[in-house]
C-alpha positions as CSV (number, residue, x, y, z in Angstrom):
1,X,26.3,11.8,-15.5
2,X,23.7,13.5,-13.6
3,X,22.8,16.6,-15.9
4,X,23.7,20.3,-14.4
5,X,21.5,22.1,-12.6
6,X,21.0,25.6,-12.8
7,X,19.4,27.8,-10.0
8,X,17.5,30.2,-12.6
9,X,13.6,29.2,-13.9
10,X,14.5,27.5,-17.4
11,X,13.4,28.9,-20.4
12,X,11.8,25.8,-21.0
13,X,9.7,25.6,-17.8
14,X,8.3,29.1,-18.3
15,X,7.1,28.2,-22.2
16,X,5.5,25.0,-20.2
17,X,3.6,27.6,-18.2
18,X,3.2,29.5,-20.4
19,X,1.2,27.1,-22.5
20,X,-0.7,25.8,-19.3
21,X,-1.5,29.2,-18.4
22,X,-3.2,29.6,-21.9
23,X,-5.1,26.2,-21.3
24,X,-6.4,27.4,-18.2
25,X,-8.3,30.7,-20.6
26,X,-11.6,27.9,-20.2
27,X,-12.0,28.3,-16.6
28,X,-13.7,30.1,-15.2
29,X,-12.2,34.0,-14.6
30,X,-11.7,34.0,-11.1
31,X,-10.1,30.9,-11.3
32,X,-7.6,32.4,-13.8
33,X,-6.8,35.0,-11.7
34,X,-6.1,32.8,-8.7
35,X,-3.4,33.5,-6.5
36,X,-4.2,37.0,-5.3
37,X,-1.8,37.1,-2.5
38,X,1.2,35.3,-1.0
39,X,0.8,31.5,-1.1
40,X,2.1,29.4,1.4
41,X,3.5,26.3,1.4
42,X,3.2,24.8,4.7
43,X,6.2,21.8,5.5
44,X,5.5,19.2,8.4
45,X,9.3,18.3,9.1
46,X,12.4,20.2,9.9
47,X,14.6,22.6,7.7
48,X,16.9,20.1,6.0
49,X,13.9,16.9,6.2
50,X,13.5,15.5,2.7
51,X,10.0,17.6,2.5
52,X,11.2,20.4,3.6
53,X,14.3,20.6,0.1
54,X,11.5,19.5,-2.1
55,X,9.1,22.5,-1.0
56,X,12.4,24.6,-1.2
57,X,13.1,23.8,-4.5
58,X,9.3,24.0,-5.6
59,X,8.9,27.5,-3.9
60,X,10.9,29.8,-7.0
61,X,9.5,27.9,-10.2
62,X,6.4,28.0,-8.2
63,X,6.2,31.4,-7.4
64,X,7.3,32.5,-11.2
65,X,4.5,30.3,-12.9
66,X,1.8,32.1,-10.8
67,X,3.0,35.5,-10.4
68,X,2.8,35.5,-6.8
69,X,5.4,35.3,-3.5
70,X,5.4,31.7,-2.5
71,X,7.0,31.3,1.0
72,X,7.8,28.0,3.1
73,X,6.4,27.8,6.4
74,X,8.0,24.8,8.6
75,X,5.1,23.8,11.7
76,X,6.9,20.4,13.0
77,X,5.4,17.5,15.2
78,X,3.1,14.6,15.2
79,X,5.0,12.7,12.2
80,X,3.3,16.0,9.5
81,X,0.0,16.4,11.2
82,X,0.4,19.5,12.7
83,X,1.3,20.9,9.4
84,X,-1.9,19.0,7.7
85,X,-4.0,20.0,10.2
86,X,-3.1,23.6,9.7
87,X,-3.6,23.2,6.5
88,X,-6.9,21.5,6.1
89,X,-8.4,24.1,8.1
90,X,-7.0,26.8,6.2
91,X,-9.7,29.8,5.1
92,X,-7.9,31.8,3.6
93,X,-7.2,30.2,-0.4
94,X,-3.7,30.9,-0.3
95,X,-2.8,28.0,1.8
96,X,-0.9,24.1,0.5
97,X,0.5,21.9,2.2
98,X,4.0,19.7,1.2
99,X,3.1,16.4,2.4
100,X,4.5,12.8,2.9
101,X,1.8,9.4,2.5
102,X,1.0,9.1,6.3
103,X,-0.1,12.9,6.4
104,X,-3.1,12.0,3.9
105,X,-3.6,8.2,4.1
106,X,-3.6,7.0,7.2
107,X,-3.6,9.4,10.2
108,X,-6.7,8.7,11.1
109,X,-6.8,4.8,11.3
110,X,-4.0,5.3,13.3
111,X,-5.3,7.6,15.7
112,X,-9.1,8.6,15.8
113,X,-8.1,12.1,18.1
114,X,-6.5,13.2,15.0
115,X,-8.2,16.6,14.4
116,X,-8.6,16.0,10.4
117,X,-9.7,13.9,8.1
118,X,-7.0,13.2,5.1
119,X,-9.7,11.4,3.4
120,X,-12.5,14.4,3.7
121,X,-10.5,17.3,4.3
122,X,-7.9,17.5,2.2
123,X,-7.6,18.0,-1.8
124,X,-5.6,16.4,-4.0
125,X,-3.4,18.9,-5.9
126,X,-0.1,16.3,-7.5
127,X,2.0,13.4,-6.6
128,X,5.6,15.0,-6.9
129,X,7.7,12.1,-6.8
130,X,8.3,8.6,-5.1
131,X,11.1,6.5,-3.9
132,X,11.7,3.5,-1.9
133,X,13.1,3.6,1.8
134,X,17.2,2.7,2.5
135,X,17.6,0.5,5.3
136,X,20.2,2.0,7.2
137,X,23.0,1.6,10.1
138,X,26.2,3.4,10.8
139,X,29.2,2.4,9.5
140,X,31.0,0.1,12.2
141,X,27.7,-1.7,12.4
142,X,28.8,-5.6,13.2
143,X,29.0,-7.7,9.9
144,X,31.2,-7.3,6.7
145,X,27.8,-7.7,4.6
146,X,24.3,-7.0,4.4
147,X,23.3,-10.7,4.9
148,X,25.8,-10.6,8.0
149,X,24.3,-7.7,9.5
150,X,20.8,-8.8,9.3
151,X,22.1,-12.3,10.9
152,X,23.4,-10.1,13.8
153,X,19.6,-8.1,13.9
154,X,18.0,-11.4,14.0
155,X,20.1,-12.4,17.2
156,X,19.9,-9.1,18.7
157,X,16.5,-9.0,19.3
158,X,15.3,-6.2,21.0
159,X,18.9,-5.3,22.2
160,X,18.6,-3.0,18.9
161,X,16.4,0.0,18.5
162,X,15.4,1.9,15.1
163,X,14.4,5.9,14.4
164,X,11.4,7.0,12.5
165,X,10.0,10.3,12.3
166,X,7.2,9.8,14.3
167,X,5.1,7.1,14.9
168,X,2.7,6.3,12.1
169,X,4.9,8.0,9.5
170,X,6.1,5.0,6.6
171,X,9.5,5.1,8.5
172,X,7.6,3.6,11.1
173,X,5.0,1.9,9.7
174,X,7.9,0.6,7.1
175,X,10.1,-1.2,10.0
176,X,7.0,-2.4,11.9
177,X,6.9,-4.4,8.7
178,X,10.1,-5.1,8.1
179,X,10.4,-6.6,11.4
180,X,8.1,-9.3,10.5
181,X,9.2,-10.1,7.0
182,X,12.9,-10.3,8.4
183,X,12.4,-11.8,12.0
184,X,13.9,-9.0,13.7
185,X,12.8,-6.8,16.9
186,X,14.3,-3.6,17.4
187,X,12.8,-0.8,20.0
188,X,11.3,1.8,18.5
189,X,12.6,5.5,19.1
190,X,10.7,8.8,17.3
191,X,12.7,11.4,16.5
192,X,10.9,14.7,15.3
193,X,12.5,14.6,11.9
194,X,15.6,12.5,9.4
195,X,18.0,15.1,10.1
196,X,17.6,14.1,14.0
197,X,17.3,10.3,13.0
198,X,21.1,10.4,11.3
199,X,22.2,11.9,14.8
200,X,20.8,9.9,16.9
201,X,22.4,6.9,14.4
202,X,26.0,8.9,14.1
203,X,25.6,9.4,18.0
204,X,25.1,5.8,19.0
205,X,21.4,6.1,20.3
206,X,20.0,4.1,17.8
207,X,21.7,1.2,15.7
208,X,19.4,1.5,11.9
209,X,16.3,3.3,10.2
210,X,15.0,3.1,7.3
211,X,15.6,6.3,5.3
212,X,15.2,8.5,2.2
213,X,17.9,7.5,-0.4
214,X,19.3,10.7,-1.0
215,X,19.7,11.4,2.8
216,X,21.2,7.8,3.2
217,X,23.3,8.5,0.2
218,X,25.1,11.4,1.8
219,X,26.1,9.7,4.7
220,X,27.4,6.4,2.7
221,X,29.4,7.9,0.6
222,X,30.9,10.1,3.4
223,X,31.9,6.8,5.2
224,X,29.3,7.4,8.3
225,X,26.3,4.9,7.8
226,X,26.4,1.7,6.0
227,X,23.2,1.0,3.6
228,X,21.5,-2.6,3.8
229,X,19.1,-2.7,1.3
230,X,16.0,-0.9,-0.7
231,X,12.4,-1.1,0.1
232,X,11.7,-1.6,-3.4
233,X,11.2,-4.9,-5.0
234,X,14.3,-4.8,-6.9
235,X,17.0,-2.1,-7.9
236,X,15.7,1.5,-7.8
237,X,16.9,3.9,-10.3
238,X,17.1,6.3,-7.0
239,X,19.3,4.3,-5.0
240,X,20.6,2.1,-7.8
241,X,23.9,0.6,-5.7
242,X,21.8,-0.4,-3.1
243,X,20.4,-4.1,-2.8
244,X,16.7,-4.5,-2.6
245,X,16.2,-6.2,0.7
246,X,14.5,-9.5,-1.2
247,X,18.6,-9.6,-2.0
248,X,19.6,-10.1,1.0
249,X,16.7,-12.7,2.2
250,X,13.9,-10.0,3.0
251,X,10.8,-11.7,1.0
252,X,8.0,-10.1,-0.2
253,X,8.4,-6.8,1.3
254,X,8.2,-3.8,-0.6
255,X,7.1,-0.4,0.2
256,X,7.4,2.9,-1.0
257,X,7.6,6.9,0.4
258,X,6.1,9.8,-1.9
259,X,5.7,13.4,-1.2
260,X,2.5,15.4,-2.6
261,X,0.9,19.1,-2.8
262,X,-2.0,19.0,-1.2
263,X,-4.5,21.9,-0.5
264,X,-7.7,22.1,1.8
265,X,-11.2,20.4,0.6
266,X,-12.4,23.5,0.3
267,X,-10.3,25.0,-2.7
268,X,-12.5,25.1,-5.7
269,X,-12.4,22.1,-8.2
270,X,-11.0,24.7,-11.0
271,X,-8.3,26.1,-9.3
272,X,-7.1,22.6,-8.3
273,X,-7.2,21.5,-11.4
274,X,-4.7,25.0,-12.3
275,X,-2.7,24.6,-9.5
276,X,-2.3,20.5,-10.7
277,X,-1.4,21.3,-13.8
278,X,1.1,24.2,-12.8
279,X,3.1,22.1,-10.6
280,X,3.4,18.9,-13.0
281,X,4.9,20.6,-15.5
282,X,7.1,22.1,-12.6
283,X,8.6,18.6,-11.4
284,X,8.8,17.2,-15.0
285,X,11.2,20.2,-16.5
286,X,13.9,18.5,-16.8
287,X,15.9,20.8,-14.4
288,X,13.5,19.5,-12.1
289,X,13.6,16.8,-12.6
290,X,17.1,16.3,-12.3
291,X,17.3,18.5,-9.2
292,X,14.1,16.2,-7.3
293,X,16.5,13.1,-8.7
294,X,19.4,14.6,-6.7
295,X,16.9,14.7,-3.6
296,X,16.6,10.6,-4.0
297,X,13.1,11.4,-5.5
298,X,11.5,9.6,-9.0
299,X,9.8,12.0,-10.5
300,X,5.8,11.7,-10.4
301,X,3.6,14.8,-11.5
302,X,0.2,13.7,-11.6
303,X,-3.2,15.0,-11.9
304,X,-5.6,15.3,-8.4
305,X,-7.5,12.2,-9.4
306,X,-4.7,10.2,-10.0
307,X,-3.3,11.0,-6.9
308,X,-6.3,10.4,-5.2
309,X,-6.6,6.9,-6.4
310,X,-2.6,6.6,-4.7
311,X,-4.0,8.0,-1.5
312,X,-6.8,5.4,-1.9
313,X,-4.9,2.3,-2.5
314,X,-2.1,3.6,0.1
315,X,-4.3,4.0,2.8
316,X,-5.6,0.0,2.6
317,X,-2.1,-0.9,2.2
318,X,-0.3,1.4,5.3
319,X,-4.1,0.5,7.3
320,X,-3.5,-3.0,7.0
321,X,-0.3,-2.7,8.8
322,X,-1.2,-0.6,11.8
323,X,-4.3,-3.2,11.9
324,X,-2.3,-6.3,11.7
325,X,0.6,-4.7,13.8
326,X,-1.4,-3.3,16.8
327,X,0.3,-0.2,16.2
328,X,-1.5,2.7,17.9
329,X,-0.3,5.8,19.6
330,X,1.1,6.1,23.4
């Protein structure tokens, strides 16, 4: 049974700040005192997108563990690179940024115009969670099983055509590779975020995406989209009643989403290292925790280098598709 979540700052989470607070006495002062105004978190998706409920429900624990207002600020468009671009050329220290792999890995193998570098200007703050990708397609999809439906894909060619939130995002990138690990060809079709995706699907404009679990998890159990299979090499404990695709004949595909904090370059090295700290012990609480797992997220919290080696080995793996693929913007 998934444990009860209460809407309050635990007890147990503050003593966790608490004692990273008093860890923090050996940096330097001013970064002690750091925030000194309103932080924002800035969210490239719509209210109700899978970033936008994990900067939601980091926004109160947040805001009591630094003693300052922290508010959510939704700037939408170009699959999170508005929002990343605001944020990398931030000034004023008070400014992060909730963001998905595309928005610091690969937007700029993917399109040179992009006016930031993820690479250069942006820094690390902590991996919050990770969580494979749910194939999905609505409910009176043709086939009684997985294996049938993907038959039908495979003879549908591009009579089919499948959401993402934008191209370059892993939704995208995700299919583009699914496409030639399963030998289908569905039309591609952005939508400007998952809550618009599930529309489109319940509305007939598009016949499967590939999808956060939690969001895919709503609509299956409501009897409105059917789920295929994982993007994760076997069962994930996020979407545990859902096939891998490798189940159902997809081979060696696997492929995961995560969502970060990230701040811009600029930010000094100490008050990273705070604001790193701060936020792990956030997203491992087990409240948390729990809540995050309800969101179809596994639970990361890491420090800025080790999500820096993620971005690192991410960026090789999501460049090699766009390469491979020819996938560029219109």
């Amino acid at each position: 049974m998934t444990p009860r979540i209460r809407t309050g700052f635990s007890r147990r989470l503050l003593a966790q700040s608490v004692g990273a607070c008093l860890a923090f006495s050996l940096l330097p002062s001013w970064a002690s005192a750091w925030p000194t105004q309103t932080v924002r978190l800035v969210v490239g998706f719509p209210a109700g997108s899978s970033p936008d409920l994990t900067a939601r429900a980091l926004a109160e624990p947040l805001s009591k563990a630094l003693g300052q207002t922290v508010i959510v600020e939704n700037k939408v468009g170009a699959g999170g690179n508005i929002a990343a671009d605001f944020v990398a050329k931030s000034t004023d220290g008070h400014t992060l940024g909730l963001m998905i792999n595309g928005n610091m890995t690969i937007a700029r193998i993917l399109n040179p115009k992009v006016p930031y570098d993820p690479l250069k200007d942006l820094a690390p703050i902590s991996l919050i969670g990770k969580a494979p990708l749910v194939l999905t397609v609505p409910a009176n999809a043709p086939g009684q099983t997985a294996a049938d439906w993907l038959s039908h894909a495979q003879k549908a060619g591009n009579q089919l055509s499948y959401a993402s939130p934008g191209v370059g995002t892993v939704g995208h990138l995700g299919m583009e590779l699914l496409k030639t690990k399963a030998g289908i060809a569905p039309v591609h079709v952005p939508y400007p975020g998952n809550p618009q995706i599930i529309t489109a699907m319940l509305g007939g404009q598009v016949q499967l995406a590939l999808l956060p679990p939690a969001l895919s998890a709503a609509q299956v159990s409501a009897g409105r989209l059917r789920a295929i299979g994982a993007s994760s090499s076997g069962r994930s404990p996020v979407a545990a009643e859902v096939p891998s695709l490798a189940e159902i004949g997809v081979k060696d595909y696997q492929l995961e989403i995560w969502n970060a904090v990230a701040a811009p370059a600029s930010m000094p090295a100490a008050v990273a290292i705070k604001l790193s700290a701060v936020v792990s012990d956030i997203v491992r609480a087990p409240e948390m925790r729990a809540r995050l797992f309800q969101q179809g997220w596994q639970v990361v919290g890491s420090s800025p280098e080790g999500l820096r080696h993620r971005i690192e080995a991410d960026t090789k793996a999501l460049g090699d598709i766009i390469r491979n693929q020819k996938i560029e913007l219109n």
